[in-house]
Every structure is written in C-alpha cells, then in structure tokens.
N, C-alpha and C positions, 0 to 999 in steps of 0.2 A: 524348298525354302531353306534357308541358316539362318542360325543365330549369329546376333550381335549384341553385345554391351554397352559401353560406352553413352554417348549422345544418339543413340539409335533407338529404334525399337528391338524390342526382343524376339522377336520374328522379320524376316525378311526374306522377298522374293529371291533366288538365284542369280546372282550379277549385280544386284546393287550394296556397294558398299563403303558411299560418300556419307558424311555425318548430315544430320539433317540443317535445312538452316533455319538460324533465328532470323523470324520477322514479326513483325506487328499483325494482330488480327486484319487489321485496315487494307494493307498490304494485299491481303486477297480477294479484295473487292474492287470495279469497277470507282476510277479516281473521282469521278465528277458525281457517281450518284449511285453509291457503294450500297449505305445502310439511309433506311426510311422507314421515318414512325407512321403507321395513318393518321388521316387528319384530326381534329380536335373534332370529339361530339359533336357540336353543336353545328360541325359545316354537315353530317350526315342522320341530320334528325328524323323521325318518321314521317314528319308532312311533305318532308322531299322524296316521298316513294311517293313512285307511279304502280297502275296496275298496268300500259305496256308499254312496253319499251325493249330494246335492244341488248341497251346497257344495264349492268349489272351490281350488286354492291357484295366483294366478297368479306368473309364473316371468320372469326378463328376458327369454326367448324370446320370450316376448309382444311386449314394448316394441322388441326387435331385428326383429323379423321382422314386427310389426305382425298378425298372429293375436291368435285368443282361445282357440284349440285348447290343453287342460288336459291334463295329466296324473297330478295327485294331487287326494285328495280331502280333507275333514276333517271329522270330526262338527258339528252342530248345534250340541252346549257348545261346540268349539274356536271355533266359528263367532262366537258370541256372544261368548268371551269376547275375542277378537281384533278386535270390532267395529269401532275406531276406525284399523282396515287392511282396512276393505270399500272395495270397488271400487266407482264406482257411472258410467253412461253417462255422456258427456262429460265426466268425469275424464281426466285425462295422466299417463303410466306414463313413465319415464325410467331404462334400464339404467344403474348403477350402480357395476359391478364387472367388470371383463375389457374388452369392448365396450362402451364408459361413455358418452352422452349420447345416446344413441336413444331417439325419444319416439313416443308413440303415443298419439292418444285412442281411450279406451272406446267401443264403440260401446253402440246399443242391443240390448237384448235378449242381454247375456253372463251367464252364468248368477253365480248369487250364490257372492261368494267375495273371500278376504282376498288381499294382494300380499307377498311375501318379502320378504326382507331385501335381498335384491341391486337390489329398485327402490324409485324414488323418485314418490310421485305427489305431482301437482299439481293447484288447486281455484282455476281463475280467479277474478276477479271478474267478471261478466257487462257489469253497470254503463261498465266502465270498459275490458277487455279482449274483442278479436273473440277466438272459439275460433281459427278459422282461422288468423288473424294469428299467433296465438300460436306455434302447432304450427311456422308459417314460419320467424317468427324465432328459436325453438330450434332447428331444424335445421341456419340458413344458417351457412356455414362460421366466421366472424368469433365464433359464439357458442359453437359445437363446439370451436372452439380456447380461449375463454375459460373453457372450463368444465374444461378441465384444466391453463391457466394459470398453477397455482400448484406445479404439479411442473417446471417445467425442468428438461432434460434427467436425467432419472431414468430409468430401464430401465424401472421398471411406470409405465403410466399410469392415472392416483385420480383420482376425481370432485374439486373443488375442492371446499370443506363448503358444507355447504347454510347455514349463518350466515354464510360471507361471500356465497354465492351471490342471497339475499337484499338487502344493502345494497348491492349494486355499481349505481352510476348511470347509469340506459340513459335516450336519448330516445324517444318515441314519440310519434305523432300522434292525434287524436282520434279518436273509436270508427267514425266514419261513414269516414274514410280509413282506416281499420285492414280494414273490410270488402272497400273497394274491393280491398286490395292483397291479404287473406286469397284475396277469389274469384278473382282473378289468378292467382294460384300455385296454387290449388285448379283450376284450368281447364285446368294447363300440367301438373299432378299425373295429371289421368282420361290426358292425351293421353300421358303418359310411360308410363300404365300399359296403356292398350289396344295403347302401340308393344311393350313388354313380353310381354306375352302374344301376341304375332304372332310375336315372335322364339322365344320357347318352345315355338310351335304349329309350328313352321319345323325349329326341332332337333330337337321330337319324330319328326316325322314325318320326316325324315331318316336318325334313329336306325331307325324303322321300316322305311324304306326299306334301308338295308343288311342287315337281317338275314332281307328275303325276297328280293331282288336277289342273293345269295350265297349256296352250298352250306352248309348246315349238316356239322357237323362227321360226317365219316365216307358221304358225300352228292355225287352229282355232276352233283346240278344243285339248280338254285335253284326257290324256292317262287312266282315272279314272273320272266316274262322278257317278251321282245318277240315281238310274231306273227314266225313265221317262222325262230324260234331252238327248235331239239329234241337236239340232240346234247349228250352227256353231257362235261361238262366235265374239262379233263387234270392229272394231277397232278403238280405238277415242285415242287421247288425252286430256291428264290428264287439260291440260289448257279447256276444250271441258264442262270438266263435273265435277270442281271444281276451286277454286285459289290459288293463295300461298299470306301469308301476313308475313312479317317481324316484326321482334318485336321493341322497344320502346328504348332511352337511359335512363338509370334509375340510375341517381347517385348509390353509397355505401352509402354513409352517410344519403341519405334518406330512404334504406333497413332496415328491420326488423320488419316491421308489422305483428301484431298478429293476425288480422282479417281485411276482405275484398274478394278482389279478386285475388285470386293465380296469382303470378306473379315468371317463371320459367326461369332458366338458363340453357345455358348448360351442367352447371357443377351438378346440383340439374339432370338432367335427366341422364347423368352417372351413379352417384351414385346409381340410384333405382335399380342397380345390374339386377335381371332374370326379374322385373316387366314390364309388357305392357304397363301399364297404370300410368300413374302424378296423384295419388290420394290424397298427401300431397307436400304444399311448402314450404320452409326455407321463405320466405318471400311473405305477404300479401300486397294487396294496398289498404290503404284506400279511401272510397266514398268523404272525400274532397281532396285528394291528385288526384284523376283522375277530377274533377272538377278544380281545379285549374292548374292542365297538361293537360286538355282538351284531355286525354285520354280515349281512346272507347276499353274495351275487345273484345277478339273475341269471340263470341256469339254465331255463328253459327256452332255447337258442336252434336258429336263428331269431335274431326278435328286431321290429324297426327304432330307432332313435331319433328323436327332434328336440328341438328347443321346446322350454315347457311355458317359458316367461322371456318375456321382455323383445328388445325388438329384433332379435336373430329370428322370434317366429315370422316375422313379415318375411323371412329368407324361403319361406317353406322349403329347408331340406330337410332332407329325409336320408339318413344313414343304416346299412346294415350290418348286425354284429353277431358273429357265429360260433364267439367260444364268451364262455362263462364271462360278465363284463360286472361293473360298477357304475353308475352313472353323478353326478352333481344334481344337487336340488332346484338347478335351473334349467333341468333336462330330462325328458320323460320316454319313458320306452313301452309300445306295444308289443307283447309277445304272443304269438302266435299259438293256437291249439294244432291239435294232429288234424283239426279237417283243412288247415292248408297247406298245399305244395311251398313252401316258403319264396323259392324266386319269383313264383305267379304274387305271392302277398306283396314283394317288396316293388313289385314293376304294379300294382294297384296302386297302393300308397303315391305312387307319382300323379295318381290321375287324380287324387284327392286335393282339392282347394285345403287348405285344414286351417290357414288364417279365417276364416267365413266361421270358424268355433268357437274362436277364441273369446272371452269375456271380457269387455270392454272396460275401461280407467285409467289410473296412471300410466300403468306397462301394462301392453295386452298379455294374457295370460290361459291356459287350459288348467280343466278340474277334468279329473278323468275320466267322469261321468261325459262331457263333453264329445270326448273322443267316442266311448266307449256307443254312445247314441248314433254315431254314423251307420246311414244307410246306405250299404254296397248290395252289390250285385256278383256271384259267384258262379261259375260253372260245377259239373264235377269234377273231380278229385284229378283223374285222366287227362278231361281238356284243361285244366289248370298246370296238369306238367309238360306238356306238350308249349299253351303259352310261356310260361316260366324259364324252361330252356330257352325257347326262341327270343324272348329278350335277354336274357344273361348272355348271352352271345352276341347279339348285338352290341350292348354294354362292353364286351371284352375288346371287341374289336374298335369302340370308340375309346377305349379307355391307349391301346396301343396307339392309336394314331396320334390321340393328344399327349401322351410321353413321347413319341417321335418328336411332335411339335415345340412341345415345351424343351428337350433335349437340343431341338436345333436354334432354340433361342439365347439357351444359355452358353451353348457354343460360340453362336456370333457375340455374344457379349464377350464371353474369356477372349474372343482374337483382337475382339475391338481394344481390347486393355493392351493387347501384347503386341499390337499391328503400329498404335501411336505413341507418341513422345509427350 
C-alpha cells in the first residue's frame, strides 16, 4: 500500500491514485428504493402475530447482533400487505432506536418477512456501490458518530433523518478500489471473528471447568480431580482461614500520585476489562501521605478485591492483588492465610455467588462479617496447588487470546480512520 494526502485517504492500495469523488450519500443507493423506515407501530401491533406462519417480522436484534433468528410471525395478507417492508438477501438493516446505527446485510436464504419500525433498510446501487465497502463505511466510527450528529449533547441518542442523511456529501472511490478496500476489511472481519469464538470457546470451557473441579453444593468432593487426590474435601469458613479488610477515605483532590503504593477503586477494577489481576493504578500514595494519614497497606498479599457498596457488587468481580495495595471505602479485600495456595483461592472466589450476602436497602452492601460467614469447601494444601496452577494457566492463555482480540479490533478501527475520507 502508499500514502496519500490531499483528497485521499491516508492509506492506499498500490495502483490507485484518482482523488476520491464527491457525491451525495443518496448516490449509493438504489434510485427508486434506496433508504426505508419500517412501517409505523400500529401497522405491526402484537394481535397481528400469528403462532404459524411462514412469514416473519424482523426486529433491530437483527441489525444489532447481525442474526436472522425471529421471533414473531405474521399472516400471508399482513405479509402482502406490508410488502414494500420485505426483506430481501443483500439488503442492510440499520437499528434505529435505543442502540441506533448497527447495520447488517441480509444474508441468503432468511426466511420471507417484513422489518419494524425500529429499523431502517438500505438498497445499494450495485453499479456504483461495493456491498462490502458499504457495510465498512457505515460501521467506521467517523460515520456512527455522524449519524447521530444532529443531537448534541442530548441525554437520548436519535438517528439523524434519513432526508438529511441522504444529502450529506461524502467522497468515495471507484467500484474496483471500493472492492479492494471492502475485501480488506472483510479479511480482518473472518480473523476478528474466528479470534471471537476462541475466546468464547476458552470461557466456556473454563466455566465448565469450575463446576466439575469443585464440590457441588452439599458434596465433598468434586466431579474431576487429579490422579492421586481421593480424600473428601473440609468445610471451614472463609472468616476460619482468612479476613476481610475495608478500604480507606481518600479525598480527590489529594489523588493522583505517580508513585508509592497502588491505591484502587472500584471504578480502576472495572475497568481492567478480562484481567485477574490489579497490576497497574490510576493513583499512587505517597510514603509521607500514609505517614501523615497514619495509613497501613495491606501487606499480606496475594489478597482478592470487590466491590464493597453499591451497584458494581451486582458485577460480582473479583480482582487479584500481589503487592502491598490500598483500597477506597467502596471496596473491600479478602486476604488470605498461609493455609491457602493463593491462585486455588482466587479461582474459588469465581465459584462464589457473593451478591446472595449482600445486605439489603438503598445500595446493596457487605459487612465483613458477611463475607467472613461464607461456607467453602477446600482440599489439602497439595491438591489446592496443583488446581491453582491449572486455572492460572488457563487464565493466561485466555487472557492472550483476548489481547490478540482486542489488538485486532483496534487495528481495524485505526485503518478504518486512515482507509476513508
């Protein structure tokens, strides 16, 4: 590929190097029946479902999630008389309402059926428009933000109308570079999606893995273990064989240190996305700021973290932290005694419900007592490092695939900025 400046993009395939041309969105749509709102409510109300039928009614599910799996159905006459909101293969469906500019083309072979009200299809021109292309440049971010443009800062966000969406002046290149760049992106689409389904295949089976790896409830031993592990597993509480300590009030305005000792939120443990582990923080504390707060880290590490209050507990994560940390007083840490293997402790914690503790009211909430009252099930010390490895590994190798994943997402995003005009 070369670069180019000018009226081009900044990337470009080998051999093309016409300026792009100005036309009108409308332009790359079929003349006579380009863009289509579906019909008004009331022509696709519930009492017009049938339970059988042929025909079908498709839903912005569709366009958001890119399925063709239906859920309602409609007679023959609704079918007919609704005709000019059939659906037909290599048509683009566009959600419309809630989750608004997700697009999807038709594939083949979806069963016959009209589209709601909440999406919008689209009727390339073939002539003049790659499909592929198309689907790209509705996607890429520059066009997702233009399409609802016309609400600044508004609490709901509205599709932009489809009459102005129509005349607004985009460039584009001719149909044979519209291919190139379409099967580009359609190349970087299969590789996104087979990294997708590995990371799925990864959690499922992980999921699996804990709940024959651990006693079912009322059970003292597990459905899966290691040659040479038979003894019936002991039952303590978690207050038994660790503590729970609460975290600290820590102004704002005295946050943002750049070195010390990690001091986390629970908004900082969200954020870490697919990660186990707290291995960086938005904010340090410094050695005279805990001197002068007469602040003591927790020390005794690895230890787990959660939310303590409010409604990040409904998230039940569970974060691990292995050097000296700090935490906020909306976030509470279990720290672990010498009788466990720590990565068997933190791959337990996974199998614990811990919203089912919490104390009911305004914002759910834990007292440490709460935690501390949990009844687990443990092996010895041995079969606990034996399972412990075997999930931390697991974990590593899902934790690789989803930075592959996520890496090749942000990739296709940077091309997508630097591929169009």
């Amino acid at each position: 590929m070369s670069e180019k400046a000018t009226k081009t993009p900044q990337i470009r395939f080998d051999g093309y190097t016409d300026a792009w041309e100005q036309r009108k969105f409308e332009d790359l749509l079929d003349s006579k029946d380009g863009v289509r709102r579906g019909p008004f409510g009331s022509a696709l109300k519930k009492e017009f479902f049938v339970e059988d039928s042929e025909y079908v009614v498709y839903e912005q599910q569709n366009a958001i999630y890119d399925n063709y799996h239906t859920r309602y159905k409609i007679t023959k006459e609704k079918f007919d008389e609704l005709s000019k909101f059939k659906l037909n293969p290599g048509d683009f469906i566009m959600s419309g309402a809630g989750t608004i500019g997700r697009i999807s083309r038709v594939p083949k072979g979806v069963k016959l059926g009209v589209f709601n009200q909440a999406l919008i299809r689209f009727k390339i021109n073939p002539e003049i428009t790659d499909s592929e292309y198309f689907i790209q440049f509705v996607r890429a971010d520059f066009m997702q933000k233009k399409l609802t443009g016309a609400n600044p800062g508004s609490a709901i966000t509205n599709l932009v109308p489809m009459s102005e969406v129509k005349k607004w002046e985009i460039k584009v290149p001719y149909l044979e570079e519209q291919q190139k760049i379409g099967n580009f992106f359609k190349e970087i689409d299969t590789t996104i999606t087979l990294h997708q389904r590995e990371c799925d295949l990864l959690a499922k089976m992980k999921k699996s893995y804990l709940q024959k790896m651990f006693p079912k409830n009322g059970e003292d031993k597990p459905e899966i273990r290691f040659d040479g592990y038979t003894d019936a597993w002991e039952q303590r509480k978690l207050g038994e064989i660790g503590k729970t300590q609460s975290g600290i009030g820590f102004p704002d305005n005295e946050q943002g240190g750049l070195e010390g000792v990690p001091f986390f939120k629970v908004s900082d443990m969200n954020n870490a996305g697919n990660e186990h582990e707290m291995k960086t923080a938005n904010n340090y504390v410094s050695e005279e700021q805990l001197k002068r707060k007469k602040w003591k880290p927790i020390e005794t590490v690895p230890a787990v973290m959660f939310a303590k209050v409010g409604a990040a507990i409904m998230l039940n994560r569970k974060r691990i932290v292995r050097t000296p940390f700090l935490i906020d007083n909306n976030t509470m840490a279990y720290v672990f005694d010498e009788s466990w293997d720590t990565d068997f402790g933190k791959t337990l914690f996974e199998t614990i419900n811990l919203p089912r503790y919490a104390q009911v009211g305004a914002l759910p909430s834990y007292n440490g007592s709460d935690i501390e009252s949990i009844e687990i099930s443990i092996p010895n010390k041995d079969e606990q490092i034996k399972i412990g490895s075997f999930f931390s590994n697991l974990d590593h190798i899902i934790t690789l695939h989803q930075r592959e994943l996520d890496s090749l997402k942000k990739m296709k995003k940077s091309l997508l900025q630097m591929m169009f005009v």
